[in-house]
C-alpha positions, 0 to 999 in steps of 0.5 A: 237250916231244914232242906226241902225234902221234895223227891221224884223219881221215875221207876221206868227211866230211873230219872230224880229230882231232889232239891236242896233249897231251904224250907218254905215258912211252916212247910216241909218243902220249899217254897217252888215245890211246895203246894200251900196256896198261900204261896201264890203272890211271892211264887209269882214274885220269886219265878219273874227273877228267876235266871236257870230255866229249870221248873222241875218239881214246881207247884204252879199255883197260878196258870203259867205264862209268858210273863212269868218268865223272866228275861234271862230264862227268855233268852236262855230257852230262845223264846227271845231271838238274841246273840246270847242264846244258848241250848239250854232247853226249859224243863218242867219236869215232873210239875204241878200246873194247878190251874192250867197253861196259856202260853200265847203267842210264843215261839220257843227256839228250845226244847221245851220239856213237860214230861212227867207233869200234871196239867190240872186245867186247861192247856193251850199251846195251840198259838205257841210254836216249838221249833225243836220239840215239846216233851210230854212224856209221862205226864196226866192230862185232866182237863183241856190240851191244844197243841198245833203243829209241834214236833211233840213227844206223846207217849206214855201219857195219862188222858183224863179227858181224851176227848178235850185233846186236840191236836193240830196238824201233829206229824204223825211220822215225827210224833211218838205216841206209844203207850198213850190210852184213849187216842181213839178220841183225841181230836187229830185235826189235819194230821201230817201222814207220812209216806205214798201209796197208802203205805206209811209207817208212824215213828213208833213203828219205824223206831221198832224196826230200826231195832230189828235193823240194829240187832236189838230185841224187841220185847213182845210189849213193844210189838202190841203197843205198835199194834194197838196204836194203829188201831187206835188212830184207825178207829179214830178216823172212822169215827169222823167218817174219814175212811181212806185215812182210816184205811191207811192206818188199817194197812199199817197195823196189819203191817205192824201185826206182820213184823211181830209174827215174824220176830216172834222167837216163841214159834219155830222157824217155818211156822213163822215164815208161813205165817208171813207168807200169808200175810204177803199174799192176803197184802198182794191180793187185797191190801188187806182187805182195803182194795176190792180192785186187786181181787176182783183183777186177781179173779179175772186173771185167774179164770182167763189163764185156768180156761186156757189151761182147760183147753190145753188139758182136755175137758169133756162136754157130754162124750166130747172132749174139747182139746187146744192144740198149740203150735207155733203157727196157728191153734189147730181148732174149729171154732177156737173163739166160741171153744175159748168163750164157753171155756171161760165161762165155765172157769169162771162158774168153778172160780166163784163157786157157781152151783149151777149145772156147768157145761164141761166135766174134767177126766185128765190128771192135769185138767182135774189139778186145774178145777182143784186149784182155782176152786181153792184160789177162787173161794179164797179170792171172791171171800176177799172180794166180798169182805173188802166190798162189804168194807167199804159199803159199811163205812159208807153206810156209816 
């Protein structure tokens, strides 16, 4: 008797698949794996009686189907409720769907798994319900896909089409999608986001950092995929014109890029940390460059406490200095409002850059480290303000 010589593995996982059934009429495999045509009415005969929920490898010359299940494997999976059910999960790993999947109004109690497949034609699970997951990991979509409301296993998958996919209200914080091309055009419809305050993590990102918690290290691979994804979705968003979702997956990767400069074992010690010093700073005063609020607020703080500062300091008007003396009963100062108002004005000119004649000229050690530090804060802030404003007047020109 000549066995089936079908064989996979996958290089990444190290995970097989051989078979040791006996060979199909003429063919080198048998009759599951094999991929003869001719097949077609006695696979349908053979896959009704089969009793093990284990598809790994097959040829599905005909589009699968609840009716292609046999009661046994029903039960087994949990697509019957029954006393009998068990936690074998369903695999088709590694098979060949060659004319698609409808799989109708169905609800799978059990872990479905289609990693490493290919789906040839179009695949609709979207009336179908997963309660414990659908693994696609690794596997070729070439036509259609329509997925609604599983927990689904989305990483490292082949999109022929990324434009034909569509997925329905995919919990992005439950849903890995690593190493998956083209996402900016798959259709997420109603996604769920995690978290509040326009802050939230995707299960890629939290999966690296509970690495990082755990002592583990993270290749500069995992790093850059995380990277790409946020961008990837954030892209996709802007394409439909929703832009405070777009924003969200904005802050993600900047957080994302943040974690990896701050893990990153090549640069020294201080370098990494300036670095994230300066992601903090660029998150505090602009989120990003998502808020023009925070650095408009941050400018208005800036040149309210730099006008107080100039007056404590001593600045010149012509051959005058204006000079605020504090005490604890009272500013000893003629006029102190109108003094305070001019001063403001004139802090908020070296904030902003005004290149206009300004009223005051600083002469004092302490007045003159005042004009240095807000003219460098000020620049520094009025170039956030500009670029978020321009942000979002760009999106909603779009």
């Amino acid at each position: 008797m000549r066995q089936c010589d079908y064989y996979f593995e996958d290089e990444e996982s190290g995970y097989q698949i051989t078979c040791d059934r006996e060979v199909w009429q003429e063919d080198d495999k048998c009759l599951f794996h094999s991929s003869n045509p001719a097949k077609k009415d006695l696979f349908e005969e053979q896959l009704k009686i089969k009793t093990e929920p284990d598809y790994e490898g097959f040829f599905f010359p005909v589009a699968l189907t609840e009716d292609l299940l046999s009661p046994e494997v029903k039960v087994l999976i949990g697509l019957t409720e029954y006393d009998q059910a068990s936690d074998q999960s369903a695999s088709f790993k590694a098979a060949d769907f060659h004319e698609g999947i409808d799989l109708g109004y169905v609800n799978f109690l059990k872990p479905v798994d289609m990693s490493y497949c290919i789906i040839r034609k179009n695949a609709d699970f979207k009336r179908a319900r997963f309660e414990e997951g659908l693994i696609m990991t690794g596997s070729e979509i070439q036509a259609a896909l329509h997925v609604r409301g599983s927990k689904l296993f989305f990483n490292n998958v082949i999109l022929d089409a990324p434009e034909k996919v569509r997925l329905d209200k995919i919990n992005l914080a439950d849903c890995p999608l690593a190493g998956t091309a083209g996402l900016s055009n798959v259709i997420l419809h109603e996604p769920i986001r995690p978290g509040e305050n326009k802050q939230f993590m995707i299960y890629d990102d939290t999966t690296v950092r509970k690495k990082i918690l755990a002592g583990h290290k993270i290749s500069t691979q995992e790093f850059e995929e995380t990277i790409e994804l946020y961008r990837q979705l954030r892209i996709n968003f802007e394409k439909r014109l929703m832009y405070p979702e777009a924003g969200e997956f904005h802050i993600g990767e900047m957080g994302a890029r943040k974690l990896a400069i701050s893990n990153d074992m090549s640069k020294k010690r201080f370098v990494r940390r300036i670095e994230g010093a300066i992601f903090h700073i660029y998150k505090w005063i602009s989120l990003y460059g998502e808020s023009y609020i925070r650095p408009f607020a941050c400018i208005m703080g800036l040149v309210s406490l730099c006008a107080i500062l100039y007056g404590f300091s001593g600045v010149k008007s012509g051959n005058t200095e204006i000079k605020y003396v504090f005490t604890l009963q009272h500013f000893q100062c003629k006029n102190c409002f109108e003094f305070f108002s001019e001063l403001w004005i004139y802090s908020f000119m070296v904030a902003t850059v005004f290149l206009r004649e300004r009223p005051f000229t600083v002469d004092t050690p302490l007045s003159l480290l005042v004009f240095i530090v807000e003219s460098i804060a000020g620049a520094i802030l009025v170039f956030c303000f500009i670029m978020a404003v321009k942000r979002k007047f760009k999106r909603i020109i779009k």
